[in-house]
C-alpha positions, -999 to +999 in steps of 0.1 A: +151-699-568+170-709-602+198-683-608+193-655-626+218-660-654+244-685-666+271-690-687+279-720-706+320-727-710+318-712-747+298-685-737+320-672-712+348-677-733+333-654-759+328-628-735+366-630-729+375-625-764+353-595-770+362-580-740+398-584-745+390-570-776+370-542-771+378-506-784+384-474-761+412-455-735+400-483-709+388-519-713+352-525-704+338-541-671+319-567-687+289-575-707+255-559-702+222-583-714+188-562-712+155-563-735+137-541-756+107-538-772+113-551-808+106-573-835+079-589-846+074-612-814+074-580-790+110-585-767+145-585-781+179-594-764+203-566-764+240-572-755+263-538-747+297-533-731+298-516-696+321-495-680+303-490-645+282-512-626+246-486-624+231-489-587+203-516-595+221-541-619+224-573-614+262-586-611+265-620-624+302-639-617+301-665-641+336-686-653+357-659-645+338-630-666+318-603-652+281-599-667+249-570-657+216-576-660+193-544-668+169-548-638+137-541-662+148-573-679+153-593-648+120-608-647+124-621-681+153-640-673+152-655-640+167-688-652+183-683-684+214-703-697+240-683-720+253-698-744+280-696-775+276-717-808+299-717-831+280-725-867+285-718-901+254-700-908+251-680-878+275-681-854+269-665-821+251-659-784+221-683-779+194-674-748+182-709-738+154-689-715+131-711-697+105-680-695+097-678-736+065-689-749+075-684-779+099-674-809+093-654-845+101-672-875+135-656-877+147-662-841+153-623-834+125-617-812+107-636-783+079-635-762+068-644-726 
C-alpha cells in the first residue's frame, strides 16, 4: 500500500517556516490537510494548524515536520505527494494526488 502522504524537500521546508512562524501563547504541532466540499469541481484541500493530535488522525513524520490527516479525507489521499513551488504567479502548496479525475479550470477544486 503507497503511503498515505508525502512531502517533497520544499514542502516540508515550508511547513517549517510557517510553523516557526505561527501566531499564539504556544507554537502549533504541525499542519492539518483535510477536504471539504467546495468549488465548482465538488472537493477542496484545506490546510489548518493543529495543536493536539484528535484520536483518529493520521500522523504523518515526513523530513523532520509533523503533519495530520482528517480521517474523512483519508481515502482521498492514499498516495498523495506534497509539494512547495515557488512561482511568481502563484506561489504555494501543490497536491500531486494520484486519486483525481479531474481539476476546475481554476485549479481550486478537484474531483475523484
Amino acid at each position: 500500500m503507497p503511503n498515505l502522504i508525502t512531502l517533497t524537500d520544499a514542502a516540508a521546508e515550508r511547513v517549517r517556516h510557517l510553523l516557526t512562524r505561527a501566531d499564539g501563547e504556544k507554537p502549533p504541532l504541525g499542519l492539518k490537510i483535510g477536504v471539504k466540499t467546495a468549488g465548482c469541481s465538488g472537493l477542496q484541500y484545506t490546510l489548518d494548524y493543529v495543536h493536539e493530535v484528535l484520536p483518529h488522525d493520521e500522523v504523518i513524520e515526513d523530513k523532520g515536520v509533523t503533519v495530520l490527516v482528517d480521517p474523512l479525507a483519508t481515502m482521498y489521499l492514499v498516495g498523495t505527494e506534497l509539494d512547495y513551488v515557488e512561482d511568481k504567479l502563484e506561489p504555494g502548496f501543490r497536491f500531486n494526488n494520484p486519486n483525481e479525475a479531474s481539476r476546475c479550470g481554476c485549479g481550486e477544486s478537484f474531483t475523484v
